[in-house]
C-alpha positions in Angstrom: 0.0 0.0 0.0 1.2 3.2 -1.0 1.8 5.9 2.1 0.4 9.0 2.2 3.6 10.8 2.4 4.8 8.7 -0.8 2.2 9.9 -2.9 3.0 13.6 -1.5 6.5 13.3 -2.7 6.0 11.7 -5.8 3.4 14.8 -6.7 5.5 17.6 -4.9 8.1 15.8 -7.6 6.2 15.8 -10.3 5.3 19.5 -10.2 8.4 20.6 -9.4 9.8 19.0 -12.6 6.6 20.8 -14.5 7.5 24.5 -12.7 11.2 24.0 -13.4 10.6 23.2 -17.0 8.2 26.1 -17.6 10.4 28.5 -15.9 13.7 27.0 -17.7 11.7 27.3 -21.1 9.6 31.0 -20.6 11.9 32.8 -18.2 15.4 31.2 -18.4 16.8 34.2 -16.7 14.7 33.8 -13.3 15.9 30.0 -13.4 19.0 30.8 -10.8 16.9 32.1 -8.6 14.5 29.2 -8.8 17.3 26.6 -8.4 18.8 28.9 -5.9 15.5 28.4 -3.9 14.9 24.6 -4.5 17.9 23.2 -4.5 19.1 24.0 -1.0 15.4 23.6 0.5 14.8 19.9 -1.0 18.6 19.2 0.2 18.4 20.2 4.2 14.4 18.4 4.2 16.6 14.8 3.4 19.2 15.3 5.8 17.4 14.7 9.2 15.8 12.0 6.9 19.0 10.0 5.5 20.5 10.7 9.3 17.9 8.9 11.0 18.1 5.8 8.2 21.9 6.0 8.6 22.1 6.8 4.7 23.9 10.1 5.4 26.8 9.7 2.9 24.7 8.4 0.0 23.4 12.0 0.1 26.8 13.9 -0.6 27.5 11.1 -2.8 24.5 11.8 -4.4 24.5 15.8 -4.7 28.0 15.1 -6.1 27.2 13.0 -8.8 24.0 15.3 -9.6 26.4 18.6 -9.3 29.0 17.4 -12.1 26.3 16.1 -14.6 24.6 19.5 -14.4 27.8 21.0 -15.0 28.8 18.9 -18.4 24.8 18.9 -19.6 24.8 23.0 -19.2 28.1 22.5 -21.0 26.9 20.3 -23.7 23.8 22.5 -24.0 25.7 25.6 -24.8 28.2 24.0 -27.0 25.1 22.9 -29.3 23.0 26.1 -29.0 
């Protein structure tokens, strides 16, 4: 059975991916700002979380891994555009 706080996520997800597009595709210069905002929030909400379940080091692994493939797709991005 599916938890309440699963299906939560998965739609706090899911429209997060939908508002991130939209503001990547109609205001791409407002888009810092918007990872600026998300990025740290969604971050410190996991840490208590991945603490508590002794997964603490999965998350820097994690944010690492997600950190340098940003940085070579905005570089692949730009060298096609």
């Amino acid at each position: 059975m599916v938890k309440w706080m699963d299906k939560w996520a998965f739609t706090f997800g899911v429209l997060n991916l939908i508002a991130s597009e939209f503001i990547l595709t109609s205001r791409p210069q407002y888009f810092w700002s918007w990872y600026l905002l998300m990025v740290p929030t969604m971050i410190s909400m996991r840490i208590p979380k991945y603490k508590k379940q002794g997964f603490f080091y999965f998350l820097f692994d994690f944010t690492c891994e997600v950190h340098w493939g940003e940085r070579f797709t905005t570089l692949g991005v730009h060298c096609y555009l």
